[in-house]
VMD Tcl script that builds the backbone (N, CA, C; Angstrom):
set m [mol new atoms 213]
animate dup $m
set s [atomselect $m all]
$s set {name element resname resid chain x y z} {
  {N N UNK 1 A 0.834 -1.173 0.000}
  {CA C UNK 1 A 0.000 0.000 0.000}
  {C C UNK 1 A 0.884 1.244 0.000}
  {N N UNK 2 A 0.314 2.345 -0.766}
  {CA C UNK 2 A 1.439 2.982 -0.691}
  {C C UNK 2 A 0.838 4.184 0.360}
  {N N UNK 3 A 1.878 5.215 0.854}
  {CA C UNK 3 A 2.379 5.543 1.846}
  {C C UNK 3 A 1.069 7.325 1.588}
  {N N UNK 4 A 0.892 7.503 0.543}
  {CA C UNK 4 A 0.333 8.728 0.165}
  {C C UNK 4 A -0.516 8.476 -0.904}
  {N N UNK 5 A -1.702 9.215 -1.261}
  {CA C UNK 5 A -2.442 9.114 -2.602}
  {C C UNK 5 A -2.504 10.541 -2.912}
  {N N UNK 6 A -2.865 10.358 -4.405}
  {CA C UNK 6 A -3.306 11.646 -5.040}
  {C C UNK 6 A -4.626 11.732 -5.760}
  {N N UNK 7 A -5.365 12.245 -5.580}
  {CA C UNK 7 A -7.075 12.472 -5.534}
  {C C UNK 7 A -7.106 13.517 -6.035}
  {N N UNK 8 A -5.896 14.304 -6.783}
  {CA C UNK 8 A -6.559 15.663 -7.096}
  {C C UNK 8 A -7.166 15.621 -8.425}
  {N N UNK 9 A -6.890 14.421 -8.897}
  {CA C UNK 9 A -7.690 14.176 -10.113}
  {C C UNK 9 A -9.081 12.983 -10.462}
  {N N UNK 10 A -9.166 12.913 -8.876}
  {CA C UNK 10 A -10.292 11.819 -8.687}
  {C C UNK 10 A -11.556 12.625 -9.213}
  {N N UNK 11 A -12.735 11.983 -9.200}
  {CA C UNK 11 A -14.263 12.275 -9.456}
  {C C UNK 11 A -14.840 11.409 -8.529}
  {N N UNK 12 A -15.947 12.533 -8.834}
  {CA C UNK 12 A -17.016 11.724 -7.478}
  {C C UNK 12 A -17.767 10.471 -8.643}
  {N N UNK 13 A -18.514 9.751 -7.456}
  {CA C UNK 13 A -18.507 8.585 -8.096}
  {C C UNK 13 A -20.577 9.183 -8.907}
  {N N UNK 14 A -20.566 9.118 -9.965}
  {CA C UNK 14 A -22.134 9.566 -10.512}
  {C C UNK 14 A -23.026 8.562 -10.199}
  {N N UNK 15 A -23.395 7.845 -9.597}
  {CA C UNK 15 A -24.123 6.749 -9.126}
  {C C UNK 15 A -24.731 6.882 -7.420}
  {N N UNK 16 A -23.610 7.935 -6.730}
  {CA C UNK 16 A -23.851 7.838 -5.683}
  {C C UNK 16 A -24.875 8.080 -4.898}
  {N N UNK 17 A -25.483 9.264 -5.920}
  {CA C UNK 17 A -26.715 10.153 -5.069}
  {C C UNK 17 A -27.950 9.013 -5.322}
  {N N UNK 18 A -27.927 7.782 -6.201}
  {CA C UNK 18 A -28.916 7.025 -6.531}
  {C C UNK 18 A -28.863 5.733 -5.637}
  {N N UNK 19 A -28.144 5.564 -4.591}
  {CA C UNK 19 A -28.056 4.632 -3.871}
  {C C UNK 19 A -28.764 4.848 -2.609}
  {N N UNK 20 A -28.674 6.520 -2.029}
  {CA C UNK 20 A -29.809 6.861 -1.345}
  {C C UNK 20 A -30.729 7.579 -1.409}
  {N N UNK 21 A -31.748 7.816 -1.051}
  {CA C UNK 21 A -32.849 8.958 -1.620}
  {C C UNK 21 A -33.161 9.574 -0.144}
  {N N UNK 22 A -32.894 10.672 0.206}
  {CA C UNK 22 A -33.478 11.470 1.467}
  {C C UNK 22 A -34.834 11.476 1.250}
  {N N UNK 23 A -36.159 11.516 2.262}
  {CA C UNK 23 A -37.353 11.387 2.284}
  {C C UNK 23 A -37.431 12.004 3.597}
  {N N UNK 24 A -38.663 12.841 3.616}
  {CA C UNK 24 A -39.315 12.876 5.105}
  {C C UNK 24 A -40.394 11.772 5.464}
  {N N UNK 25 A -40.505 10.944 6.677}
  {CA C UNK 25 A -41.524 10.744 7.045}
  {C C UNK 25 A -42.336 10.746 8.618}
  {N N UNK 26 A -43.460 10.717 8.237}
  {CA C UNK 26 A -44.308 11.109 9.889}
  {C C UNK 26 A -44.427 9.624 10.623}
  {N N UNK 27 A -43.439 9.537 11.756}
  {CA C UNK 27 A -44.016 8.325 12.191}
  {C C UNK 27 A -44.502 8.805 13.573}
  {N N UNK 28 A -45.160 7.931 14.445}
  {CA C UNK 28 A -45.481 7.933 15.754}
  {C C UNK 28 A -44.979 7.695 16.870}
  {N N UNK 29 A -44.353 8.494 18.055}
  {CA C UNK 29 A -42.849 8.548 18.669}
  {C C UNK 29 A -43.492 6.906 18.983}
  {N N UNK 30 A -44.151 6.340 19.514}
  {CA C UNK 30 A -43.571 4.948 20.174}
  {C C UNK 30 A -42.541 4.273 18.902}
  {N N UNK 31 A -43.262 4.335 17.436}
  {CA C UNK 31 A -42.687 3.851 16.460}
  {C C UNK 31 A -40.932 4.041 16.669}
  {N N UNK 32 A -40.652 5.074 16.591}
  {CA C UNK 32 A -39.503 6.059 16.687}
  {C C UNK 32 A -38.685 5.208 18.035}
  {N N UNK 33 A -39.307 5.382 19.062}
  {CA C UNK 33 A -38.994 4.872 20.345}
  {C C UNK 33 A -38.631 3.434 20.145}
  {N N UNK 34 A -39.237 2.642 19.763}
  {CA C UNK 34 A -38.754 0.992 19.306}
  {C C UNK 34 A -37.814 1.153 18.639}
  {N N UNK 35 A -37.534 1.743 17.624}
  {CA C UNK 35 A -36.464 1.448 16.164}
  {C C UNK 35 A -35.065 2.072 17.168}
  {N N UNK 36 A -35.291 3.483 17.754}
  {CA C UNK 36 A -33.961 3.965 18.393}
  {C C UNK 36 A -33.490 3.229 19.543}
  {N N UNK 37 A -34.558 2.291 20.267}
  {CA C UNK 37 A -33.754 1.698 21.497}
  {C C UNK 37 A -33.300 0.294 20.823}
  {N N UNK 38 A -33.819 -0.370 19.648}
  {CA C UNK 38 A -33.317 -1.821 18.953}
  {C C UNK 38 A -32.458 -1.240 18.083}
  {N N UNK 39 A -32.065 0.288 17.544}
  {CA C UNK 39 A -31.048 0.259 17.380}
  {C C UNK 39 A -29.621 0.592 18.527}
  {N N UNK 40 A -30.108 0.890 19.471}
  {CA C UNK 40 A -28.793 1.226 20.133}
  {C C UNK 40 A -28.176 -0.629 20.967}
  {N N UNK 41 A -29.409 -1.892 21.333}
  {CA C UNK 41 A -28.788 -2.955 21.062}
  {C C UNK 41 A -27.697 -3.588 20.021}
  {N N UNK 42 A -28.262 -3.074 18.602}
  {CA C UNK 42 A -27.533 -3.854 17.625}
  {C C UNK 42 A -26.269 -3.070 17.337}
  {N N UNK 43 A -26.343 -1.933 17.845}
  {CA C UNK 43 A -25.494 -0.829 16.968}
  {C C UNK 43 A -25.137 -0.735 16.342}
  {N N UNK 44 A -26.306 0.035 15.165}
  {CA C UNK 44 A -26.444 0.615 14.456}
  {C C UNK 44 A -27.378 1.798 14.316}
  {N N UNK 45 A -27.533 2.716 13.447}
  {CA C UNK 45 A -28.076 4.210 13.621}
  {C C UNK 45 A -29.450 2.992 13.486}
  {N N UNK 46 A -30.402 4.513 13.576}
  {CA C UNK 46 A -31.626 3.780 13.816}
  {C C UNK 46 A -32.389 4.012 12.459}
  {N N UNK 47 A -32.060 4.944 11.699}
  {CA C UNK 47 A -32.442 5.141 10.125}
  {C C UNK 47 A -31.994 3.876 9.831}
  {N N UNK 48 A -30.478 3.362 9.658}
  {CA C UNK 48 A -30.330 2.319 8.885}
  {C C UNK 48 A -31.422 1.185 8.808}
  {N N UNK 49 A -31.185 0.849 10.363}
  {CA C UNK 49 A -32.267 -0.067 11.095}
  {C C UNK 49 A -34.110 -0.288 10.100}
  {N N UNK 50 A -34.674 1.201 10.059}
  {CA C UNK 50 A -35.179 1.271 9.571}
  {C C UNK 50 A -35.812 1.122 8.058}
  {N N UNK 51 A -34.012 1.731 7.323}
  {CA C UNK 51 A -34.032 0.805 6.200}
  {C C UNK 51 A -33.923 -0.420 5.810}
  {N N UNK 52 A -33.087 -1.461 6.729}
  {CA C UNK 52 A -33.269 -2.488 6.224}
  {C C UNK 52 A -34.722 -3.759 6.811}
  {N N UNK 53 A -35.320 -3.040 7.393}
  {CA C UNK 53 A -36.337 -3.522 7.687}
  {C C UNK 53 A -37.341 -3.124 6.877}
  {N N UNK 54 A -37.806 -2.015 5.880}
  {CA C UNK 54 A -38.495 -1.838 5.191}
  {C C UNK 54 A -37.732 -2.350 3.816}
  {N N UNK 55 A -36.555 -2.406 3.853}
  {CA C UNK 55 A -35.905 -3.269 2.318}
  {C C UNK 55 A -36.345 -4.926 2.837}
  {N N UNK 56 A -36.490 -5.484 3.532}
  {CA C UNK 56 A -36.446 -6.906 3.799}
  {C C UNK 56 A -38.080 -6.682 3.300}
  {N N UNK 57 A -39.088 -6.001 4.056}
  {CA C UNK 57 A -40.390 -5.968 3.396}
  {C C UNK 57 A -40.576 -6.144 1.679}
  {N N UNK 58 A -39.903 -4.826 1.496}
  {CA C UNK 58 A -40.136 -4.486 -0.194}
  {C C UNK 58 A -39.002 -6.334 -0.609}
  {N N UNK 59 A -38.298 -6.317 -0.535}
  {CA C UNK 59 A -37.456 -7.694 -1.336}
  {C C UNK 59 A -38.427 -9.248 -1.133}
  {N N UNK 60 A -39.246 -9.530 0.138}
  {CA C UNK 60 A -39.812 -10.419 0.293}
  {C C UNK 60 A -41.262 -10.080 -0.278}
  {N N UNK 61 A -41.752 -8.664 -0.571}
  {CA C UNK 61 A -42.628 -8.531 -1.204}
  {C C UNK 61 A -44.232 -8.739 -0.771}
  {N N UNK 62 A -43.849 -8.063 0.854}
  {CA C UNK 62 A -44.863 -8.331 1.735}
  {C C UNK 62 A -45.750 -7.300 1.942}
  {N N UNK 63 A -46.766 -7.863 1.931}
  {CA C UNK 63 A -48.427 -6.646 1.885}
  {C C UNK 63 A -48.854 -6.471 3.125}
  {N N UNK 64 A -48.803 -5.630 3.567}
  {CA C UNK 64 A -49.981 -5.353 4.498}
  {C C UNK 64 A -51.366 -5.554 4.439}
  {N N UNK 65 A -51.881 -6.398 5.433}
  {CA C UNK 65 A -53.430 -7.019 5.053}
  {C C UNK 65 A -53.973 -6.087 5.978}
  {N N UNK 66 A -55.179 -5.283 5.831}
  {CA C UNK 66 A -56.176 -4.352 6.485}
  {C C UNK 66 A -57.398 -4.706 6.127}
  {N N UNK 67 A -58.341 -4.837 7.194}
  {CA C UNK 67 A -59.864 -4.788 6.840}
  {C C UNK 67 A -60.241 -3.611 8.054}
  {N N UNK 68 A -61.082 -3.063 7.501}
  {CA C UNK 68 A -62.324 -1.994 7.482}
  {C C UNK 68 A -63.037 -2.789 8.346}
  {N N UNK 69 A -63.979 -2.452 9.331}
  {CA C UNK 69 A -65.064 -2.843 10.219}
  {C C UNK 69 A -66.097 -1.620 10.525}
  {N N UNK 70 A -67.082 -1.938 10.203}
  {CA C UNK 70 A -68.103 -0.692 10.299}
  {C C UNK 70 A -68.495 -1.166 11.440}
  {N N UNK 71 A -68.864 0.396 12.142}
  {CA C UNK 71 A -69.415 -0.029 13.350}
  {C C UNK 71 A -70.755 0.607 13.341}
}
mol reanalyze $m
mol bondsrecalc $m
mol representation Tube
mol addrep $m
């Protein structure tokens, strides 16, 4: 390995900004409250956490089932 690099002719990589997408979303502090205390067990941030639990959803391709009940 060598001892120094030179980057003054590097580039950023054009792919990068497509690997994450910033989003806002509204969740409900208990929500918030679960993800930040199971992330400070695993350690890891608690966004990540969040992403790969909604990527394991979207990749396994799992629906949320809801029914309606009139009262």
């Amino acid at each position: 390995m060598r001892k120094e690099y030179d980057f003054s002719k590097a580039r950023k990589n054009p792919y990068a900004r497509r690997l994450k997408r910033q989003v806002t979303i509204r969740m409900d502090e208990d929500t918030v409250k679960y993800f930040k205390a199971h992330a400070q067990e695993v350690g890891v941030p608690y966004q990540t956490l969040i992403n790969l639990y909604l990527r394991s959803c979207a990749t396994s391709n799992k629906k949320l089932s809801m029914e309606w009940k009139h009262s």
